[in-house]
C-alpha positions in Angstrom: 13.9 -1.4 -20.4 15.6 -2.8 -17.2 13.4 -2.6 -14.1 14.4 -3.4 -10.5 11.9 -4.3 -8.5 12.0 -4.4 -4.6 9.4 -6.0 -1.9 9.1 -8.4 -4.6 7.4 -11.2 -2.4 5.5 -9.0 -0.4 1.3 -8.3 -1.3 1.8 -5.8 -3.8 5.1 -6.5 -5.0 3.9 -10.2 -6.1 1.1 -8.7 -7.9 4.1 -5.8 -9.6 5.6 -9.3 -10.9 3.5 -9.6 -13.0 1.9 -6.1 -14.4 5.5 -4.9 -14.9 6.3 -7.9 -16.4 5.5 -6.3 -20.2 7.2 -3.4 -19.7 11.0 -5.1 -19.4 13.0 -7.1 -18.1 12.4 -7.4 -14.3 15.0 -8.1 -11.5 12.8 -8.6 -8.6 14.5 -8.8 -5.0 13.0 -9.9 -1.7 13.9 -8.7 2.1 17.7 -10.0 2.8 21.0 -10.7 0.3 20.5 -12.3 -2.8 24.5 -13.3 -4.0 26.2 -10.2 -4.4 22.8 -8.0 -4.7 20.6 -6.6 -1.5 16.9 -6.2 -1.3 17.3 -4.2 2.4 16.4 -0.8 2.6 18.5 -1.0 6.0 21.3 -1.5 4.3 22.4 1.6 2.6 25.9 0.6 1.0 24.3 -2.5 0.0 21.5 -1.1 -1.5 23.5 1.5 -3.6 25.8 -1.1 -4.9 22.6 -3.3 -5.7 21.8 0.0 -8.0 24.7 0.5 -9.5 25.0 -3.3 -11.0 21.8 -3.5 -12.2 22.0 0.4 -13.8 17.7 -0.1 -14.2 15.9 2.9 -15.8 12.8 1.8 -13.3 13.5 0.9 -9.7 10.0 0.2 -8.0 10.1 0.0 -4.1 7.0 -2.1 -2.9 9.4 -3.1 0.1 8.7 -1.6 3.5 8.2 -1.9 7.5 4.6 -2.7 7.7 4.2 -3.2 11.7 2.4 -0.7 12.5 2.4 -1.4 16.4 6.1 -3.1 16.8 7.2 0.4 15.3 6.3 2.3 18.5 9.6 0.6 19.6 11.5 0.1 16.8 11.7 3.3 15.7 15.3 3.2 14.6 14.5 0.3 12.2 11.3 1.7 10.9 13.0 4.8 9.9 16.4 3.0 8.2 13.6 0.8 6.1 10.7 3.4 5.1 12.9 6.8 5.8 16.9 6.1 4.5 16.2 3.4 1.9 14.0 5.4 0.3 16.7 8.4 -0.3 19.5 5.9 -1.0 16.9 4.9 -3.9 16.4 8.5 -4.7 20.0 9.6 -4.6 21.1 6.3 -6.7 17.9 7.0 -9.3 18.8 10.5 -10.0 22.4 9.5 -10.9 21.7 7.0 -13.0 18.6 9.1 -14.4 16.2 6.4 -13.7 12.7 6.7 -12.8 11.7 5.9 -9.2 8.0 4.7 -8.2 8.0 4.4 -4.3 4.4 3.7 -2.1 3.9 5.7 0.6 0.0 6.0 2.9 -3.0 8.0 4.5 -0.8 7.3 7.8 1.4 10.5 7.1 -1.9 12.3 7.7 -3.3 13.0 11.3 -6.7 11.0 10.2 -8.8 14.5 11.0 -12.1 15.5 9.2 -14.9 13.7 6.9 -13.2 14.5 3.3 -10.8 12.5 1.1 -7.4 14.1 1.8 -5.5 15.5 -1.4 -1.9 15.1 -2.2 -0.9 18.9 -0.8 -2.9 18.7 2.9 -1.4 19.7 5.4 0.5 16.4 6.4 0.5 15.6 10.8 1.6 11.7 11.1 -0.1 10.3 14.7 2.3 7.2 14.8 6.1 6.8 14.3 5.1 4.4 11.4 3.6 7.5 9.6 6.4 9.4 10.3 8.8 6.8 8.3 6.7 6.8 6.2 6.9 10.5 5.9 10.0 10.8 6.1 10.8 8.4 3.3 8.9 11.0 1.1 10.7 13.8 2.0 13.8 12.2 1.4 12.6 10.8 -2.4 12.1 15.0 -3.2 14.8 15.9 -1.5 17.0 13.9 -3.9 15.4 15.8 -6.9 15.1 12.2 -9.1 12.0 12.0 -11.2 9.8 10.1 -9.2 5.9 8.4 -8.4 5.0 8.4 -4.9 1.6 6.8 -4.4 -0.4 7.1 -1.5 -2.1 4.5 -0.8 -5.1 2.4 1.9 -6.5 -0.1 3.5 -4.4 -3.0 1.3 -5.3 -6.1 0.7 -4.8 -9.2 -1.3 -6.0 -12.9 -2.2 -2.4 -14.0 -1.1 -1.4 -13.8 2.2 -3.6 -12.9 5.6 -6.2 -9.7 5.6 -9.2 -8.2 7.1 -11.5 -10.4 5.3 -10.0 -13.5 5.6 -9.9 -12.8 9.5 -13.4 -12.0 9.7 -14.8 -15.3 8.0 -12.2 -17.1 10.1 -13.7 -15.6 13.4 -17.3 -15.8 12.2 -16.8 -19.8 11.7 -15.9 -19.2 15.4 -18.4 -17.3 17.2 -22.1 -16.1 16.9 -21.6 -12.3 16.6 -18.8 -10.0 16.5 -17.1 -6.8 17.1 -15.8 -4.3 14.4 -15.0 -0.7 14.3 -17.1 1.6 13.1 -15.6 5.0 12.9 -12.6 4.2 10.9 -13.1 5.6 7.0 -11.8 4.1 4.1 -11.4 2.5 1.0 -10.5 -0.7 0.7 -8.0 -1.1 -2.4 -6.5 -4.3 -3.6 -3.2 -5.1 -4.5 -3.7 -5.7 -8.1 -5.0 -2.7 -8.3 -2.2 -0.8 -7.3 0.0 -2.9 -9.5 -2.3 -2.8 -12.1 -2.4 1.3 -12.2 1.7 1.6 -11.5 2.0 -0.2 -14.9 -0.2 2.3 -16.8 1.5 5.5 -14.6 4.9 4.2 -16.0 3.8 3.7 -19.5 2.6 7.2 -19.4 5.8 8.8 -17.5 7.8 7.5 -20.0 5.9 9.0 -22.8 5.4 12.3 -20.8 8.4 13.2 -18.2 7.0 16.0 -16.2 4.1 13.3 -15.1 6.3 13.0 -11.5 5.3 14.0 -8.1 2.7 12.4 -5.5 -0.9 10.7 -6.2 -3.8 9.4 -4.4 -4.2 5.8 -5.7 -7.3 4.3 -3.8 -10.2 2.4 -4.7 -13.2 4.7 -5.3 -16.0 5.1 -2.9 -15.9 4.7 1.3 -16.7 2.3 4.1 -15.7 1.6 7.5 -14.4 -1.6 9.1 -17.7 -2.9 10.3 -19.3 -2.3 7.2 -16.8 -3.5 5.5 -16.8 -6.6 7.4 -20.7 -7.3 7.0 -19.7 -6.9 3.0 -17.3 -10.1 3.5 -20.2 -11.8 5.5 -22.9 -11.1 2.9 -20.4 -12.6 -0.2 -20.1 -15.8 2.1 -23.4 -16.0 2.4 -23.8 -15.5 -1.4 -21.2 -18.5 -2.1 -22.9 -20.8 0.2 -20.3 -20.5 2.8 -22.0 -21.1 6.6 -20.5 -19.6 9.2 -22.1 -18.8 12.9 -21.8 -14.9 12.9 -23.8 -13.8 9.8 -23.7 -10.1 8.3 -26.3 -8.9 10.6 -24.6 -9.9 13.5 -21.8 -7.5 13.6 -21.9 -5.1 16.2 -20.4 -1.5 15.6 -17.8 -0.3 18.1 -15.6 3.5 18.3 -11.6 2.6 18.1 -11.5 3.4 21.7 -12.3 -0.1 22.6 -9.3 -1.7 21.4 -6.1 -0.5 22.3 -3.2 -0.2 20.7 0.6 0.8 20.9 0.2 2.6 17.5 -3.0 5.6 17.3 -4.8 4.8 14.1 -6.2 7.8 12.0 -10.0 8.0 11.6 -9.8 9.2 7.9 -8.3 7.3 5.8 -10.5 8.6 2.6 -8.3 9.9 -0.1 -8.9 12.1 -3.0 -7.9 10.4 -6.4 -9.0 13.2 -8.9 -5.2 14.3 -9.2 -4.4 10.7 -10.1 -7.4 9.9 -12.5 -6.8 13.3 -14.5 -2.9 13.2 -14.6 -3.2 9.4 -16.0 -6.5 9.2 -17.5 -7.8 6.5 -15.7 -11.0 5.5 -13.6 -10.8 3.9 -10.4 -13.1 0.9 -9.3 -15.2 0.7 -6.6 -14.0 -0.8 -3.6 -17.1 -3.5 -3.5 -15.7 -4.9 -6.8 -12.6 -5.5 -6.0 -13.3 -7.1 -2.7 -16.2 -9.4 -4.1 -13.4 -10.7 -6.9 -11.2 -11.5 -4.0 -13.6 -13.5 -2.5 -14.7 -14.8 -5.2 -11.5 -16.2 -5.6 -11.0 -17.9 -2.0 -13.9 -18.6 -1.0 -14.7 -20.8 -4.7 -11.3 -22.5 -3.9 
């Protein structure tokens, strides 16, 4: 089984390296031109040329416009990298009758209510990010390929910068800090998403009609601040001394940070769909955010 994978370098996509790795033979492409092959959603005839050399039967898009803020004015590019790649993808997949397993987020909903949205909510994007996002969606059904579209929040991984590598860094710094507290979520690592698109494949294969959209988040629900004590509390657990400790985080609404880009409040999603469909159980969020630690913080 051939499988081209895109966003290859990015947080999920390194961690797809390696759970698609036993499925087949992976061609994994970064941002930009590799030779004659391109890894750049903006660049539609590139990308369908890319498609058509490598004929896969599984193209996985972990590649994406991630800048959540810088998108309020770049809209155009946001839209040619999370809204047209995505259909030239689609449009190239069901052609070649290939399977297409795209990432999507709780930022196409408006962020409303105190319940884990499910895959057929009413959808109300409050950024243009979102909307790309969105977008890129529509344009994967629109192309009628079989597809996975997975929802997904609140990423994170060992590699690279994240929430809870920013919060010890600033509570080596200073005595108490300031973290948001009506922000809801699940924090869900990026070997777990890679870890579940493996299994989804290796069940769509088996069973075709398994297509459509899915919830994939971490189990259970937090917000930023408590999240952040969490990270404090580990450190504290693995010896690690720092000025601010976990009881020194003060709770603050979203209000008092600004930003160009509005931020939803609800973030939960609803997994059940997911779960059933594949058979599969998802951890809790606190487990996957102690291993992570456990891993940096023991380096």
């Amino acid at each position: 089984m051939k499988i081209l994978l895109l966003g290859g370098k990015g947080q999920v996509g390194w961690e797809l390296q390696r759970s698609l790795a036993p499925l087949g033979r992976v061609t994994v492409l970064g941002r930009g031109r590799h030779g004659d092959l391109s890894g750049d959603l903006s660049d539609s005839a590139g990308l369908s040329r890319t498609v058509r050399a490598i004929a896969p039967d599984i193209i996985v898009n972990a590649a994406a416009y991630t800048a959540v803020d810088k998108a309020e004015s770049e809209a155009p590019i946001a839209y040619a990298v999370n809204g047209q790649g995505p259909g030239v993808l689609a449009r190239e997949a069901a052609q070649l009758g290939a399977l297409l397993v795209h990432y999507s987020t709780d930022y196409v909903f408006d962020g409303s209510g105190d319940i884990g949205w499910s895959e057929d909510d009413q959808t109300g994007p409050l950024s243009v990010y979102g909307s790309s996002k969105l977008a890129g969606e529509e344009s994967i059904r629109t192309a009628g390929c079989q597809h996975l579209i997975f929802r997904t929040s609140w990423v994170y991984a060992a590699r690279g910068g994240n929430f809870a590598k920013t919060m010890l860094r600033l509570a080596g710094e200073r005595e108490r800090l300031s973290v948001i507290d009506d922000q809801f979520g699940a924090p869900t690592g990026a070997d777990l998403i890679a870890d579940v698109t493996a299994q989804a494949i290796r069940s769509q294969r088996c069973d075709p009609t398994l297509t459509g959209t899915f919830h994939l988040a971490a189990a259970g629900t937090t917000t930023w601040n408590a999240y952040a004590r969490f990270v404090l509390r580990c450190a504290e657990a693995h010896g690690v001394a720092t000025q601010a400790k976990s009881d020194a985080v003060d709770p603050v609404p979203t209000s008092a940070y600004k930003t160009a880009a509005q931020r939803p409040l609800n973030s939960r999603l609803n997994t059940a769909k997911l779960e059933q469909s594949f058979g599969l159980t998802l951890p809790d969020w606190e487990s996957g955010v102690a291993r992570m630690l456990a891993e940096i913080l023991e380096k």
